[in-house]
C-alpha positions as CSV (number, residue, x, y, z in Angstrom):
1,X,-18.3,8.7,14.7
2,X,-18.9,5.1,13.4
3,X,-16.2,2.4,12.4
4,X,-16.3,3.4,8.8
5,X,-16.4,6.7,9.8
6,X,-13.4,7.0,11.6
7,X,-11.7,5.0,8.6
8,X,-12.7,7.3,6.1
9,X,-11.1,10.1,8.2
10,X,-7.6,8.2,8.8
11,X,-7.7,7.6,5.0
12,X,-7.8,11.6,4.5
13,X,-5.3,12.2,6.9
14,X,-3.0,9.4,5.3
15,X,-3.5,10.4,1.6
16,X,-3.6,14.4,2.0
17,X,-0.5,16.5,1.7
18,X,-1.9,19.5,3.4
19,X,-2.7,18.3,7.3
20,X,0.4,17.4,8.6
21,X,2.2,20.7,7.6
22,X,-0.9,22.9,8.6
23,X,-0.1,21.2,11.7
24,X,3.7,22.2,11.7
25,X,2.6,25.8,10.8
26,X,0.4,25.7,13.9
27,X,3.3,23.7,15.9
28,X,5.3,27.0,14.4
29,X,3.2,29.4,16.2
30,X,3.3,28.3,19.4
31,X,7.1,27.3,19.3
32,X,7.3,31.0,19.2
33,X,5.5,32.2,22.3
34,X,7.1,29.2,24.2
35,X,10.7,31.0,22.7
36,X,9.7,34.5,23.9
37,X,8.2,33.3,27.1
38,X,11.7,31.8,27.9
39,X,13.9,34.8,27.2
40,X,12.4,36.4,29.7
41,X,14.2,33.5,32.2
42,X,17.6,33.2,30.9
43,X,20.5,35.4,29.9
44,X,22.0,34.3,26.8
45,X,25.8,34.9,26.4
46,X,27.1,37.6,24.6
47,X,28.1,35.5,21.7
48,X,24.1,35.0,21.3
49,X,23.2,38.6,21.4
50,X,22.3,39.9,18.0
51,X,21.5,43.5,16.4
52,X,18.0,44.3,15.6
53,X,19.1,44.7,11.7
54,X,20.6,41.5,11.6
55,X,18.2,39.6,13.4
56,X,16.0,40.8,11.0
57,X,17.8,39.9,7.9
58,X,18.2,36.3,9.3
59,X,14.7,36.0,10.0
60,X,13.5,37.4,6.6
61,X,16.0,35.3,4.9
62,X,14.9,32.1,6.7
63,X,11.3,32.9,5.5
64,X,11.9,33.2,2.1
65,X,13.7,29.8,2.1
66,X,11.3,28.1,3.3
67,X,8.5,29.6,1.0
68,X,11.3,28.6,-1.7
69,X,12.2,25.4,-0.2
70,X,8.3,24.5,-0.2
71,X,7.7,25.0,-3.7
72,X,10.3,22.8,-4.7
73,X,9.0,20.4,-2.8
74,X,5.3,20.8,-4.8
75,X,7.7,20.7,-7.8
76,X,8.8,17.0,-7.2
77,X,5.3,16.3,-6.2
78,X,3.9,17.4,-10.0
79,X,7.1,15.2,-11.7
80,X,5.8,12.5,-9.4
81,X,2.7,13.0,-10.7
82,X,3.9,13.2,-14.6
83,X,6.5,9.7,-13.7
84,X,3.4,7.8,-12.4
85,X,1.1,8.6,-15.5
86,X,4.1,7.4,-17.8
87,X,5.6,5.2,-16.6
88,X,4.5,3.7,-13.3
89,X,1.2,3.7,-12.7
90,X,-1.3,5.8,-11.8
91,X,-2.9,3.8,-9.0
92,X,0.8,4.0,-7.6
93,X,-0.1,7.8,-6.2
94,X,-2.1,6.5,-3.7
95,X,0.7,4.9,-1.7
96,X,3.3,8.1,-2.3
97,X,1.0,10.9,-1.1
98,X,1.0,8.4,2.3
99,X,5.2,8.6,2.3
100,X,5.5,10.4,5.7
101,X,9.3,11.6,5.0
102,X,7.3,13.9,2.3
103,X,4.7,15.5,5.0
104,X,7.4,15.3,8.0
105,X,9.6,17.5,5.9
106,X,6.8,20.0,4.6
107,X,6.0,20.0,8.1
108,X,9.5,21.4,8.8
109,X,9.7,23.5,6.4
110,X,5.9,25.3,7.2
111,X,7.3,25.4,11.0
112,X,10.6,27.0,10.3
113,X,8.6,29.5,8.1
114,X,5.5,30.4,10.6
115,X,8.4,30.4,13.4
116,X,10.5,32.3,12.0
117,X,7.9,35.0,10.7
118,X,5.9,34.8,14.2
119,X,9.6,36.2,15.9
120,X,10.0,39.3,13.4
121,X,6.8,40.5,14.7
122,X,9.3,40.9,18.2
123,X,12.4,42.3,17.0
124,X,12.6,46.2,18.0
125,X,15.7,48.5,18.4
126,X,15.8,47.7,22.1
127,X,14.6,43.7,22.3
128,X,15.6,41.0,20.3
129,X,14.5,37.1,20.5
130,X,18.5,36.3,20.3
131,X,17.7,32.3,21.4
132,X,15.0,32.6,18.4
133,X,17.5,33.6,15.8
134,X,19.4,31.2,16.7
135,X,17.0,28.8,17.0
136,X,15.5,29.5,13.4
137,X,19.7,28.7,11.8
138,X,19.7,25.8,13.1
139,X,15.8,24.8,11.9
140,X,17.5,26.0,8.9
141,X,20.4,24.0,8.4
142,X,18.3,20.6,10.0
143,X,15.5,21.6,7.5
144,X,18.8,21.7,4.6
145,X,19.5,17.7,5.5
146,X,15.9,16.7,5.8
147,X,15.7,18.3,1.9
148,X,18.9,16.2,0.9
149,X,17.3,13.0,2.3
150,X,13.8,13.7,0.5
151,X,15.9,14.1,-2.4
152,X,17.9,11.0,-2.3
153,X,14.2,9.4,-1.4
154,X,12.4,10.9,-4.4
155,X,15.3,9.7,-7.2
156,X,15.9,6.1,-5.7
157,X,12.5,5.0,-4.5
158,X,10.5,6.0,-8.0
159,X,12.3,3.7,-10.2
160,X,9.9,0.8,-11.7
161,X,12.0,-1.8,-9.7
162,X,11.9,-0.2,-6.4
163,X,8.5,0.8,-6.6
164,X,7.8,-3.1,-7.1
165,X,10.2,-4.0,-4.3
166,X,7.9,-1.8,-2.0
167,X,4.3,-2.9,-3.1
168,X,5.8,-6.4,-2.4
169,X,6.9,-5.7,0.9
170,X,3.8,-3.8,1.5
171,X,1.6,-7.2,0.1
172,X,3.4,-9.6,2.1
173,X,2.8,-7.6,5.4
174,X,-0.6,-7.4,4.8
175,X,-1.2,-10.8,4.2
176,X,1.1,-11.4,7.7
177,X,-1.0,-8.9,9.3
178,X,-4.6,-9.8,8.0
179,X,-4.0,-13.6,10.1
180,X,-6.9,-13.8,12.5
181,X,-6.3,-17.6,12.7
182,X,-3.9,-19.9,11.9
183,X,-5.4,-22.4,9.1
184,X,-4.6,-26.2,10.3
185,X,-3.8,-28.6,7.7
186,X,-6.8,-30.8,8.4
187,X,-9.2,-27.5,7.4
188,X,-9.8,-27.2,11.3
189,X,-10.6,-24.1,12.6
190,X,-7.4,-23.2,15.5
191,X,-8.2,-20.6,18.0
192,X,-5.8,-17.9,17.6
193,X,-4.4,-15.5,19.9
194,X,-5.3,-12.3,19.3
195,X,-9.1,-11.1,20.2
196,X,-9.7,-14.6,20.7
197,X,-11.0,-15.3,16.9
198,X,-10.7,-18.3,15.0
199,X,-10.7,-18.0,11.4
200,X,-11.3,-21.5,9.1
201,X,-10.3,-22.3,5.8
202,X,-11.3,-20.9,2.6
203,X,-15.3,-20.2,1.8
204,X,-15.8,-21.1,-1.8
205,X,-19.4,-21.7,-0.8
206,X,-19.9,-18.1,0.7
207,X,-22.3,-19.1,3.3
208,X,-23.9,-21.8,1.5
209,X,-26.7,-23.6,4.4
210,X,-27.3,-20.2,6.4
211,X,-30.6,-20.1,4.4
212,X,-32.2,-16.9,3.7
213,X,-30.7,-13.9,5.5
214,X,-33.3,-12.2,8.1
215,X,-31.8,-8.8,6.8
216,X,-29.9,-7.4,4.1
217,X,-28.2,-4.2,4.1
218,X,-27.8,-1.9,1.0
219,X,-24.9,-0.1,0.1
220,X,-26.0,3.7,0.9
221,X,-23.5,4.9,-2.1
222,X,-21.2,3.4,-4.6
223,X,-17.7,2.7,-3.7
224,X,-15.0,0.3,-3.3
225,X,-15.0,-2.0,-0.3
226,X,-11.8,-0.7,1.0
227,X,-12.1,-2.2,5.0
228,X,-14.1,-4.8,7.0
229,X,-13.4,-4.2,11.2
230,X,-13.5,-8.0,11.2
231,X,-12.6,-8.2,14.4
232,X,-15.3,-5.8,16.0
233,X,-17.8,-7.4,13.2
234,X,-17.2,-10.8,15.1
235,X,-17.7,-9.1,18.9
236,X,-21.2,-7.5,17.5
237,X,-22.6,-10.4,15.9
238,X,-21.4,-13.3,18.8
239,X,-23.2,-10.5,21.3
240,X,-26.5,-10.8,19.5
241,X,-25.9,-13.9,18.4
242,X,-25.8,-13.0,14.4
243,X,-24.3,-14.1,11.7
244,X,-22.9,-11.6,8.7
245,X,-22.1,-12.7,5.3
246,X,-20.7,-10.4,3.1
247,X,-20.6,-11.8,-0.9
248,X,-17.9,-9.2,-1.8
249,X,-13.9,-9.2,-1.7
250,X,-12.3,-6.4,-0.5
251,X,-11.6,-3.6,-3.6
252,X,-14.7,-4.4,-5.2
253,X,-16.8,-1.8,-6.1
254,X,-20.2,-2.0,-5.1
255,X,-23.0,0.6,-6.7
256,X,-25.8,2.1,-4.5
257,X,-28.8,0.6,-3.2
258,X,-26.6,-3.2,-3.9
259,X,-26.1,-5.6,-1.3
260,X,-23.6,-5.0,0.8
261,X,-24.2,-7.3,3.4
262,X,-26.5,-10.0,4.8
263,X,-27.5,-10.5,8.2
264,X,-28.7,-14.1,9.4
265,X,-30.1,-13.6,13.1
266,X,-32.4,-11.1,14.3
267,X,-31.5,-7.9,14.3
268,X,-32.7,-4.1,14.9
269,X,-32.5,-0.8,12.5
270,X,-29.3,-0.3,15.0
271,X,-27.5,-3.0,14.6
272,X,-27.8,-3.0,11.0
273,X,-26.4,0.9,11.3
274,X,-23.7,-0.5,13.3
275,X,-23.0,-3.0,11.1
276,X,-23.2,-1.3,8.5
277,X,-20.5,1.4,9.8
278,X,-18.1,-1.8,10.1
279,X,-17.7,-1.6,6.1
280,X,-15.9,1.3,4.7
281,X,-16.5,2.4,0.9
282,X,-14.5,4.9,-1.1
283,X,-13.9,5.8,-4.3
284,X,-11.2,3.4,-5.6
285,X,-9.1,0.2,-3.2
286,X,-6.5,0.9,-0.7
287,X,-3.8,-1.6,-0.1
288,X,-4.3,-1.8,3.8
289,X,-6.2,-5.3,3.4
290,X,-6.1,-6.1,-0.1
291,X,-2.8,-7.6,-0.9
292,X,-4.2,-8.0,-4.8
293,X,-4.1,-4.6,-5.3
294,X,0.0,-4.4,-4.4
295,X,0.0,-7.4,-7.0
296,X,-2.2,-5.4,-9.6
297,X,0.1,-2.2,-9.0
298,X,3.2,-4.3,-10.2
299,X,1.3,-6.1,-12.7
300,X,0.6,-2.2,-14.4
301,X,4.3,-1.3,-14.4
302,X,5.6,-4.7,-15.8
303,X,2.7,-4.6,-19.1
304,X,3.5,-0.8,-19.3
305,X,7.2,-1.6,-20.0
306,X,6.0,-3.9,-22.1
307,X,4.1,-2.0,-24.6
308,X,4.8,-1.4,-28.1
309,X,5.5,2.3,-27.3
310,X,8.3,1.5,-24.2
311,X,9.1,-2.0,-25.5
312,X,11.4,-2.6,-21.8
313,X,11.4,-6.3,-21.1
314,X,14.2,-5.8,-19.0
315,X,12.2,-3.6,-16.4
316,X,8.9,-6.0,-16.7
317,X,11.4,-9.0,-15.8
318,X,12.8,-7.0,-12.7
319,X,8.9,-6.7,-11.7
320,X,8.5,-10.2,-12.4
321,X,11.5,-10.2,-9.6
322,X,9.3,-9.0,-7.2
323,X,5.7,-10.6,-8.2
324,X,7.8,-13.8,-7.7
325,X,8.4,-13.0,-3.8
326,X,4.9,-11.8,-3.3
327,X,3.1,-14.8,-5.0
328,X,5.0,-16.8,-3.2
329,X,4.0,-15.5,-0.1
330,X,1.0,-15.7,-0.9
331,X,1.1,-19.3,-2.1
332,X,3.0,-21.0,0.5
333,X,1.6,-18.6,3.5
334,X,-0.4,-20.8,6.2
335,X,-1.3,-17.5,8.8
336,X,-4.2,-16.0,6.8
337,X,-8.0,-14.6,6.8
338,X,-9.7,-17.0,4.4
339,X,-13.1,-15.9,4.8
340,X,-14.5,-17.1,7.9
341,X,-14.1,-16.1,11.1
342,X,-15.3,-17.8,14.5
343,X,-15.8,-15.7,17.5
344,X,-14.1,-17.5,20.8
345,X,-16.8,-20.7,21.1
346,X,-16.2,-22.0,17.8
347,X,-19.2,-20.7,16.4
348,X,-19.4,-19.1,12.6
349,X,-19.9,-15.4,13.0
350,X,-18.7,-13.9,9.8
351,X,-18.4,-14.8,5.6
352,X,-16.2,-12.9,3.8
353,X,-15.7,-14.0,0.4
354,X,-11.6,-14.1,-0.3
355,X,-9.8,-14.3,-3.6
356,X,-8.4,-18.1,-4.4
357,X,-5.2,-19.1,-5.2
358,X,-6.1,-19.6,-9.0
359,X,-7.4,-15.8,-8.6
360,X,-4.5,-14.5,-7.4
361,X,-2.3,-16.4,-9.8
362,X,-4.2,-14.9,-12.5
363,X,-3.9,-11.8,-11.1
364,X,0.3,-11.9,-11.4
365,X,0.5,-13.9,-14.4
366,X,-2.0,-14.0,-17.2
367,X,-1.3,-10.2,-18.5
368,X,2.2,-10.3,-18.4
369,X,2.6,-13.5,-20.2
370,X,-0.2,-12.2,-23.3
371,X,1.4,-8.9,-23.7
372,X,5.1,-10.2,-23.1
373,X,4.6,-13.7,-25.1
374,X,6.8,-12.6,-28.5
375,X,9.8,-11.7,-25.9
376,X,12.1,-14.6,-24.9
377,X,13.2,-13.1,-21.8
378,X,9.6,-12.8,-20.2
379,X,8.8,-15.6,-21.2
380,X,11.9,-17.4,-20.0
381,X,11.5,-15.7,-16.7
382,X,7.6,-16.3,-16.2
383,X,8.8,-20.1,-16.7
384,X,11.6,-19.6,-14.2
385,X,8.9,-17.6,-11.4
386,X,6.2,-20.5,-12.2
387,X,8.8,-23.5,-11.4
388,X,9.7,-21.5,-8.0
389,X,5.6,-21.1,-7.5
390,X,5.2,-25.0,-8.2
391,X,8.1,-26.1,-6.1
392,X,7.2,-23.7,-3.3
393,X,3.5,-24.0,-2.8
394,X,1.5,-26.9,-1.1
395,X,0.3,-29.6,-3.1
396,X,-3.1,-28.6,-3.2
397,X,-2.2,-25.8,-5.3
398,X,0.8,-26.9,-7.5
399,X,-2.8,-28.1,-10.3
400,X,-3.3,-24.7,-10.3
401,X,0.7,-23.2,-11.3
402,X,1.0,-26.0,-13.9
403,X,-2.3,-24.9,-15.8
404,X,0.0,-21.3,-15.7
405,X,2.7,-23.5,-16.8
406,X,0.7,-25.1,-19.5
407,X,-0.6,-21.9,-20.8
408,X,3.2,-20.4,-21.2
409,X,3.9,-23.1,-23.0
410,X,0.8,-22.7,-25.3
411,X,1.7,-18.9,-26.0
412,X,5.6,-19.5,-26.0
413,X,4.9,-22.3,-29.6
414,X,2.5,-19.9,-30.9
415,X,4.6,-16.7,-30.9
416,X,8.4,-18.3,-31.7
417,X,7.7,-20.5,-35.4
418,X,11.6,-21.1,-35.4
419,X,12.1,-24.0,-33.5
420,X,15.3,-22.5,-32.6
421,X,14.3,-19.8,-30.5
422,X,10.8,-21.2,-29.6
423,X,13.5,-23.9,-27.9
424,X,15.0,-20.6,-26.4
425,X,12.1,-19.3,-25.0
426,X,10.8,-22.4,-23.4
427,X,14.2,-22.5,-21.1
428,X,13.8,-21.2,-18.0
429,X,16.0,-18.2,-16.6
430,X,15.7,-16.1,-13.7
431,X,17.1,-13.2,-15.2
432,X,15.2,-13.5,-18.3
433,X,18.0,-13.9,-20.6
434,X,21.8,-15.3,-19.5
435,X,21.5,-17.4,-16.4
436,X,19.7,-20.7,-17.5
437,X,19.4,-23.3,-14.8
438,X,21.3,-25.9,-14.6
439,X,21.3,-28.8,-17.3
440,X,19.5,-26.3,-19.2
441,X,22.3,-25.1,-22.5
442,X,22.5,-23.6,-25.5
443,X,22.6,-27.3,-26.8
444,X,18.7,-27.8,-26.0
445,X,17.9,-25.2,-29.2
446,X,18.3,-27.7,-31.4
């Protein structure tokens, strides 16, 4: 199976609901022969023993649950469904069908069931699996907590503001974990530790004096770009001595037949199969290397909340919370992938074009300040997250957060004619509204 492959199938696994229980109905199964097997070897004590009626009953009553127990579960899943469409958003679904408390406790539940119905097939007037029944009450009453704790999940981690919380986390990990190379100040490439790969500084000029490429390859279907292997990429390319450009950013979607990648060096029909295995495509982004899309995710929630039809400023500031963090993660971070990547002797073995700091600002801020520009409170705390940005960032990029500044202050005069509350607006308040910063009063609205 090849790179992409192998992706494609650890996506499947990730997103689908059905796998990992199938695999606790299986686990169910052979629980059971394991069970009869062993009460052959031990003597329970009498206190174990049960009637053939009652063992029964429990049996058939622990099968039902679980049937029932399952179908409410599939019953959160469709509200999930109808909470994302209105009011998160729907590229959020993505991440929940990963949540593994969800599949771990359908797998529990499809065990308990298949285990439990796998033992009635063994209870006769004369022989009873006693260590099974007992074993299926206390699946039961574990399976009974696991519900309360998917429960207590499923009405705290679906509100606007921790769904933002999570897709910031999830951002600021990836752009931890997608650091092949530490970027020096200088813009010299730093060999760093893991795989011995080097990774330089930003490549605005996307391979700009490799010349024409010896090969291109061609997208075989349309898809997004949802993974570059950049680390096996660079061992193929430094063994043939190759050098791969690829002019896309991870979650773009390239159509078939396009150029998906261009290969400078000579190379065979199998290594550009290889190679082209290295790229996974799929039918919309994943988060696992594309930090944007985490920022584009709270980006949807905070304009949602901010349409005519919600009109929720409060919930698009507590996003703005959290685009804050992430942004600034991203702003001041120095461990990153920028693009290009060295194999161990310093020499360039990969181009991988990478969003800019201007992109990504755009990305968290210029939605959110056109759809929010009549409030005073996103306003007030798009000022607040912009001064944190400026303040927190390397110089290099503080140009780029005042043009975001300058904008605000654009849209902030055009929407408030009162010079009253267009003074009010242009304070700047990390809550949005009632927690001005210091030397900032109520005496600068007139």
């Amino acid at each position: 199976m090849s790179l992409a492959g192998a992706f494609r199938a650890r996506q499947f696994v990730r997103q689908s609901l059905w796998v990992v229980p199938l695999l606790g109905g299986v686990a169910g199964v052979a629980l059971s022969g394991v069970d009869l097997w062993v009460e052959g070897l031990i003597n329970l004590p009498p206190s174990w023993s049960y009637s053939a009626a009652t063992a029964n009953s429990v049996l058939s009553a622990a099968a039902a649950a679980m049937v029932g127990l399952i179908g409410f579960v599939v019953t959160i899943g469709v509200l999930v469904v109808q909470m994302a469409t209105g009011t998160l958003s729907p590229r959020f679904m993505r991440l929940w069908y990963r949540d593994r408390l969800q599949k771990f406790v359908l797998a529990a539940f499809t065990a308990t069931f298949t285990f439990a119905f796998a033992l009635l097939r063994h209870v006769e007037a004369d022989s009873v699996p006693d260590l099974g029944v007992s074993l299926v009450g206390l699946a039961v009453s574990i399976d009974l907590v696991l519900l309360l704790l998917y429960f207590d999940r499923f009405v705290h981690a679906l509100r606007p503001v921790a769904v933002a919380a999570a897709m910031a986390e999830a951002g600021l990990a990836i752009e931890a974990e997608a650091g092949l190379a530490i970027e020096a100040e200088a813009g010299l490439a730093i060999e760093a530790e893991e795989d011995g790969l080097v990774a330089s500084a930003g490549n605005d000029d996307q391979g700009a004096g490799l010349g024409e490429p010896d090969a291109r390859i061609l997208a075989p279907r349309s898809g997004a770009i949802q993974d570059v292997d950049i680390a096996d990429l660079v061992r193929f390319a430094a063994a043939r001595g190759q050098v791969c450009v690829i002019p896309h950013t991870i979650g773009d979607f390239v159509t078939a037949g396009s150029v998906l990648m261009e290969v400078h060096g000579a190379a065979s029909e199998t290594d550009l199969r290889r190679l082209r295995g290295m790229v996974s495509l799929g039918h919309e982004r994943t988060i696992d290397q594309d930090p944007a899309f985490a920022l584009r995710i709270m980006v949807d929630i905070a304009i949602r909340a901010l349409s005519p039809a919600v009109n929720d400023p409060t919930t698009a500031t507590q996003v703005l919370n959290h685009i804050d963090d992430l942004l600034l993660g991203i702003g001041s971070s120095d461990r990153a992938f920028r693009g290009t990547a060295l194999d161990a002797d310093g020499q360039v073995r990969l181009v991988v074009r990478t969003r800019s700091w201007s992109e990504y600002l755009d990305i968290g801020v210029t939605e959110i300040r056109q759809y929010g520009a009549a409030s005073p409170q996103i306003c007030r705390r798009l000022r607040a997250m912009l001064e944190d940005l400026r303040d927190g960032v390397p110089l290099a990029r503080r140009a780029v957060v005042q043009s975001q500044l300058d904008a605000l202050d654009r849209a902030t005069d055009a929407a408030f004619a009162d010079p009253v509350e267009r003074a009010l607006a242009r304070m700047s308040d990390r809550q949005g509204l009632g927690a001005t910063r210091s030397g900032e009063t109520s005496d600068a609205r007139g």
